[in-house]
PAGUGU-262509 format. One line per 4 residues: their letters; for each residue x, y, z of C-alpha. Coordinates in Angstrom, 3 decimals, padded with zeros to 6 digits, m for minus. Each point is the difference from the previous one (the first is absolute). Layout:
<nodes>
a = X:Y:Z  ...
</nodes>
This chain:
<nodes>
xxxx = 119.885:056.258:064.350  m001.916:m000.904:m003.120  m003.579:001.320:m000.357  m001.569:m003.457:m000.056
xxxx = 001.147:m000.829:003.613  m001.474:002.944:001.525  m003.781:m000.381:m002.420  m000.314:m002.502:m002.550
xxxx = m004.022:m001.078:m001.283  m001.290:m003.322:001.184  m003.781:m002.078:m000.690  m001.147:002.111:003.441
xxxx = 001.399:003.192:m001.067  002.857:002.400:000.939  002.588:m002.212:002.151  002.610:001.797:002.056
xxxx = 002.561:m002.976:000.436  002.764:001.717:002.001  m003.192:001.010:002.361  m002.395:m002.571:m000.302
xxxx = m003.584:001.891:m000.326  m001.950:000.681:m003.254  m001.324:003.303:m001.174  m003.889:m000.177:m001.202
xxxx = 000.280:m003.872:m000.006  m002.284:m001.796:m001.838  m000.596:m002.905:001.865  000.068:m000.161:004.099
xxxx = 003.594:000.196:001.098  001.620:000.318:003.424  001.078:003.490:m000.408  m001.414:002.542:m002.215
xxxx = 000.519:003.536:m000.676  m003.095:001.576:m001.662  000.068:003.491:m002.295  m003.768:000.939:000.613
xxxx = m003.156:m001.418:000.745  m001.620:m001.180:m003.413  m000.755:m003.330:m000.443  002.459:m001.056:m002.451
xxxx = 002.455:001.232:001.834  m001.471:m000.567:004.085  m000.848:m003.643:000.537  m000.757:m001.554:003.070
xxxx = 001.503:m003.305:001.323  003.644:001.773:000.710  001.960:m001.686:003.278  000.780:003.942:000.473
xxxx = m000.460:003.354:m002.129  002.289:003.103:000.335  m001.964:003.367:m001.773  m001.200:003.031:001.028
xxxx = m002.240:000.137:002.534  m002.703:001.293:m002.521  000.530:m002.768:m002.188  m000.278:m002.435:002.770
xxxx = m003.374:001.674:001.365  m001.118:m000.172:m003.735  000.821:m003.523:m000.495  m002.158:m001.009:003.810
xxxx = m002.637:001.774:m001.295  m000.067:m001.920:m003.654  001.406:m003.073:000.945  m001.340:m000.343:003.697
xxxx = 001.968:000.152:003.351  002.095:m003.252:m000.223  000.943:000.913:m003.330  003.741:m000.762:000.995
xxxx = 001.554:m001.603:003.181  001.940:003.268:001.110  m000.130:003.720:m000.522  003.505:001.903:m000.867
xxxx = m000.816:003.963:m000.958  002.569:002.340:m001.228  000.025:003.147:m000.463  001.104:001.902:m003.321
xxxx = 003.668:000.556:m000.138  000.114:m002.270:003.135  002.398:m002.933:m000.375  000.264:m003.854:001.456
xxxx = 002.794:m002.418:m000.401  m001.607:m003.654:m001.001  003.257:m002.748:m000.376  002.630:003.023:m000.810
xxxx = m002.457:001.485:m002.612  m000.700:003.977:000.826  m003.754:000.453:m000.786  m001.889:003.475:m000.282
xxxx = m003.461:001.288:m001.168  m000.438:002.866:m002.390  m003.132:001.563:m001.478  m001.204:m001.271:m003.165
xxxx = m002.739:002.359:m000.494  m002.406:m002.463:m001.018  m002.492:m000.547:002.630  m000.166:000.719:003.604
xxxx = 002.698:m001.914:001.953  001.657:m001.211:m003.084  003.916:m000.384:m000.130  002.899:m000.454:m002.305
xxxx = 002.924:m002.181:001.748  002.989:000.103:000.351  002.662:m002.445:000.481  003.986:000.341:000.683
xxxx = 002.555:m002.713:000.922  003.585:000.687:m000.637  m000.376:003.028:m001.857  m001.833:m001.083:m002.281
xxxx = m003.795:001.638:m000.163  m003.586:m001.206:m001.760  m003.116:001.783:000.271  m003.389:m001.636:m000.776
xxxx = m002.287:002.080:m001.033  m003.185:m001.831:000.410  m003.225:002.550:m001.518  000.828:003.281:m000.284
xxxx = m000.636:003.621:m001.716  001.805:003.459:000.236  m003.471:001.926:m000.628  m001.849:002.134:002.834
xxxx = m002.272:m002.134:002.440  m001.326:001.674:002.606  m000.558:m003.092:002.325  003.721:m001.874:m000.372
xxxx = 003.523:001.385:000.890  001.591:000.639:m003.618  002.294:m002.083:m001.431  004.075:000.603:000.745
xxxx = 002.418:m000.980:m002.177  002.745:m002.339:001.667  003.546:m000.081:m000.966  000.742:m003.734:m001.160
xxxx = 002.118:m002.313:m002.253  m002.919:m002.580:m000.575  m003.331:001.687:m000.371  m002.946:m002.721:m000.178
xxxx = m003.099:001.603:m001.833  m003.162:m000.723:m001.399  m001.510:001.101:m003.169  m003.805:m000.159:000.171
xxxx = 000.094:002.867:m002.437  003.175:m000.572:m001.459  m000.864:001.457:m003.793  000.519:003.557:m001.580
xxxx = m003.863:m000.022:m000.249  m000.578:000.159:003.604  000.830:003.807:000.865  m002.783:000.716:002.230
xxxx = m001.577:003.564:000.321  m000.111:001.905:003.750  m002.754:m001.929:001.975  m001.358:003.284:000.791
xxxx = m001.259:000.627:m003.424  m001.456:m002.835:m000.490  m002.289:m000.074:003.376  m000.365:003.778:m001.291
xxxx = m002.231:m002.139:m003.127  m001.895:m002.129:002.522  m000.758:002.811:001.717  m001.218:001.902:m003.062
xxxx = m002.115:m002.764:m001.295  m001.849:m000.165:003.494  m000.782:003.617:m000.808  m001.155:m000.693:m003.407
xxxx = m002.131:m002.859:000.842  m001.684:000.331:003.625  m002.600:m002.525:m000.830  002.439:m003.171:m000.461
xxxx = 002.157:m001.703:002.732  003.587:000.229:m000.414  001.150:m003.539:000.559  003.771:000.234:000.416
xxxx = 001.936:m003.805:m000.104  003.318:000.749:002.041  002.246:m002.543:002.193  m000.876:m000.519:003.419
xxxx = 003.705:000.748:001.785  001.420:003.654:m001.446  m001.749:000.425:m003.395  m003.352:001.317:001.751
xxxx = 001.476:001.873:003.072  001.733:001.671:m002.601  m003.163:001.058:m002.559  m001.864:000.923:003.624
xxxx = 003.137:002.028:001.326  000.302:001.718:m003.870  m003.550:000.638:m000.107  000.070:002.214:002.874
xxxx = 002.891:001.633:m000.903  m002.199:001.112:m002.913  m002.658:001.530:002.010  m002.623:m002.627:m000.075
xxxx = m001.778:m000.113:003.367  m003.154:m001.963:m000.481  000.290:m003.303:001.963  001.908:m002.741:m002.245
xxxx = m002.248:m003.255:000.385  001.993:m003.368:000.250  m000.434:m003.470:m000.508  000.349:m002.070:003.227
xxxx = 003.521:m001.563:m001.209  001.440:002.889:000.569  m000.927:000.406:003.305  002.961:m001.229:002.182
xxxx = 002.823:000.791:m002.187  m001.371:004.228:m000.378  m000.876:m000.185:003.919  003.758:m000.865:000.352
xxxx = 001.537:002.616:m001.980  m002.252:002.657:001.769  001.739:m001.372:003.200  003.287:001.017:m001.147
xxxx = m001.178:003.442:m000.516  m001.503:m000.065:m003.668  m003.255:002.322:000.090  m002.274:m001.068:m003.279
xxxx = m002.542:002.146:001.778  m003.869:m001.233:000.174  m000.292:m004.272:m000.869  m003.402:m001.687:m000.676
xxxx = m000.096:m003.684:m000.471  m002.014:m001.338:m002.833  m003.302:m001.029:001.446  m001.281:m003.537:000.049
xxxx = m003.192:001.115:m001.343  m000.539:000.459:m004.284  m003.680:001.234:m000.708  m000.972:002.962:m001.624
xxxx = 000.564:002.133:002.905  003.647:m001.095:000.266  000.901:000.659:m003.852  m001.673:003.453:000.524
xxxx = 002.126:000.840:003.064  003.404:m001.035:m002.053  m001.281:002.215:m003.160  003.475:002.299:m000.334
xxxx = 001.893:m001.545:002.609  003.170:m001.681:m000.386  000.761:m003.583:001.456  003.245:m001.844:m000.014
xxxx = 000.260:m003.467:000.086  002.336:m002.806:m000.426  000.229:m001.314:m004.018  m001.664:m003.513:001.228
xxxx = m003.420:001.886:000.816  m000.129:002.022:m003.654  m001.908:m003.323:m001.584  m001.463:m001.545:003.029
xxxx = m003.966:000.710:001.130  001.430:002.772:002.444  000.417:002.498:m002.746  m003.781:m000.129:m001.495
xxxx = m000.882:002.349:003.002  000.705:002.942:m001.537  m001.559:002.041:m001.813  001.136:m000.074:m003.744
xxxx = 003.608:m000.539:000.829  002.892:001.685:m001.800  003.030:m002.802:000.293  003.321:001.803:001.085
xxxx = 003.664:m001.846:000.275  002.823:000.721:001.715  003.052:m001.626:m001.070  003.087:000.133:m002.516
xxxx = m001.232:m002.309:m002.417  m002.798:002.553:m001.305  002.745:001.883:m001.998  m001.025:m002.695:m002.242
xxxx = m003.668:001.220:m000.624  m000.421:m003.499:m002.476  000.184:m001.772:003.357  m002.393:002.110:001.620
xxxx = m002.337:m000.428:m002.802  000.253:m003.798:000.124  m001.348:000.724:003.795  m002.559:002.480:m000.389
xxxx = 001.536:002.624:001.998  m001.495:003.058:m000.977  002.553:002.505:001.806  003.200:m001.311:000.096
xxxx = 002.570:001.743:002.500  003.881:m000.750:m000.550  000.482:000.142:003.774  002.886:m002.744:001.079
xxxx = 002.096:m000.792:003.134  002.800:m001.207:m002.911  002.418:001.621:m000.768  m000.102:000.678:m003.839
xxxx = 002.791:000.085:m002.869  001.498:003.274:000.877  m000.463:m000.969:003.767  001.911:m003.191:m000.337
xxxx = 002.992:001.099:m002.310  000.443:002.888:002.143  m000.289:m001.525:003.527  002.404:m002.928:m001.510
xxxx = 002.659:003.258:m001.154  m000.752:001.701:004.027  001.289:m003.645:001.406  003.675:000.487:m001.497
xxxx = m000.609:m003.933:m000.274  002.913:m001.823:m002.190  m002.489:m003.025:m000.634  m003.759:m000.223:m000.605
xxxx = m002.070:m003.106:000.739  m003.947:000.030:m001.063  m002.211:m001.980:001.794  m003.784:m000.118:m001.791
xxxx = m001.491:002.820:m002.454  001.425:000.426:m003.241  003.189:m001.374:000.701  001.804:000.091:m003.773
xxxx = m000.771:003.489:m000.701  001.477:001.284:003.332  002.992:m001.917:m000.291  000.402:000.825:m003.732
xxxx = 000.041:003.556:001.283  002.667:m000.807:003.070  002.486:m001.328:m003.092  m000.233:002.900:m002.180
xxxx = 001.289:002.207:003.174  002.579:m002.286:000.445  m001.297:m001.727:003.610  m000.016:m004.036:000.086
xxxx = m003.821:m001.107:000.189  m001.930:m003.117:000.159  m002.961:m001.200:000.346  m001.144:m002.249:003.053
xxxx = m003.036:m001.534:m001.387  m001.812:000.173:003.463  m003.985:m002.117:m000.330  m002.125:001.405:002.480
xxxx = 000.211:003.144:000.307  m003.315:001.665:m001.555  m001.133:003.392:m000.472  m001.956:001.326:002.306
xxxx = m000.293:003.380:m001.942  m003.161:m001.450:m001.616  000.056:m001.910:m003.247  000.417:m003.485:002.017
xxxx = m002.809:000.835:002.027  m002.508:m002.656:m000.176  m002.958:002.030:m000.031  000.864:002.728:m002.227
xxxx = m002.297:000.517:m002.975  000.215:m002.495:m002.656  002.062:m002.686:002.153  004.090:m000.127:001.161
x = 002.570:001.006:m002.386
</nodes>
């Protein structure tokens, strides 16, 4: 069986001809399987969605109830048979719920990665290699400047800055799904206690991660209120919000905010500069360069396909080891790590 009749790229997305369904479609589609619950990834409109049944309670909550017209979970390492086509989940490591899948017909097996990382997060199963022929990645960070330091150390600087500054408001921008259930899960690893004060976006997705049995210990919402009492109650406190609210009217309640960013594209301090963040963390849910080349290597894959990041220099690096690569030139898949947020400091990237 030749690769492009089990997953071959389409307008909508990943197609699966010998099964009929899409993985992270684009565009509504009768059958969709769906890696993890971002946006660019978890649209609504699907006749039907197979994921885990995080991803699917993730994607209710952002996209709203009806979001698709039925419901299939499946557990990691589980497997369905859709048209002949053997389908599993596998931790990707990236967010809660999120999964790599895998495909075999006839012997022949792809994996699709969707977002992933091999670092430490305390709130997501870690990623696990799978054994493949075809291995479908991405390549948000797919350049030898990306290596990205232990997230640890760098919450280890916000938390050292709070110290050094107890009069200012530590503003920290970080994605609503994984990125800030992470910082409030590594936080408290550190030993911070004090309450962590969040905006209100925040709200549903953290409430559902502390049903699955994450413990960010004590949560205060942001209050509605911004006079002079309010900026003096938030003096030293730290407050994590999603990167749309780090230029809107919201953040003038505090009292002479420090801005703080989470996310991989602040290895490139020019780029944080350009936004005004004043404390930039290199915390991402992407894997970097040495996290891609080696989970590629840990796959045993024959083939390499790259679906959005910096496609060229991954697949540069698949030919010097000798593996066939391409790139698939997928539109629409963004980057949720950050730099495309909208309402990040200084505009999108």
């Amino acid at each position: 069986m030749r690769a492009e009749d089990l997953l071959c790229p389409s307008p909508k997305g990943l197609y699966c001809p010998a099964g009929d369904f899409y993985v992270d479609p684009l565009r509504a589609v009768p059958r969709a399987v769906v890696t993890h619950g971002h946006s660019d990834h978890a649209r609504a409109g699907h006749g039907a969605v197979l994921a885990t049944t995080e991803t699917l309670d993730l994607m209710a909550l952002r996209l709203g109830p009806g979001f698709t017209g039925a419901r299939q979970p499946l557990a990691y390492g589980a497997a369905v048979e859709i048209n002949g086509v053997r389908v599993s989940l596998h931790p990707a490591g990236h967010v809660l719920g999120s999964a790599q899948v895998r495909l075999e017909k006839d012997g022949l097996v792809i994996v699709v990665s969707g977002d992933y990382k091999d670092a430490a997060d305390p709130t997501c199963v870690p990623f696990e290699p799978v054994r493949c022929h075809v291995f479908v990645t991405e390549a948000t960070f797919g350049l030898p400047v990306f290596r990205h330091p232990p997230a640890a150390g760098e919450v280890a600087r916000l938390l050292a800055s709070a110290a050094l500054f107890p009069e200012r408001t530590h503003l920290v921008g970080a994605y609503s799904l994984g990125k800030a259930q992470r910082l409030m899960a590594l936080i408290r690893q550190a030993g911070f206690t004090a309450p962590l004060h969040l905006h209100g976006a925040l709200a549903a997705v953290t409430d559902y991660y502390v049903s699955r049995g994450q413990d960010f210990g004590a949560l205060e919402p942001v209050a509605a209120g911004a006079g002079r009492a309010g900026k003096a109650a938030l003096a030293g406190a730290i407050v994590i919000a999603p990167p749309m609210a780090m230029t809107d009217l919201w953040a003038r309640r505090f009292a002479d905010p420090l801005t703080v960013f989470a996310s991989g594209w602040m290895r490139v301090r020019a780029r944080a500069r350009q936004r005004g963040v004043e404390l930039p963390l290199v915390v991402s849910d992407h894997a970097d360069w040495d996290g891609l080349c080696a989970s590629v290597g840990a796959t045993g894959c024959e083939e390499l396909w790259v679906t959005h990041g910096a496609e060229d220099a991954l697949v540069h690096w698949a030919h010097t080891r000798q593996l066939r690569a391409r790139p698939l030139r997928l539109v629409g898949y963004g980057d949720e790590d950050g730099a495309s947020e909208p309402g990040l400091p200084g505009g999108a990237a």
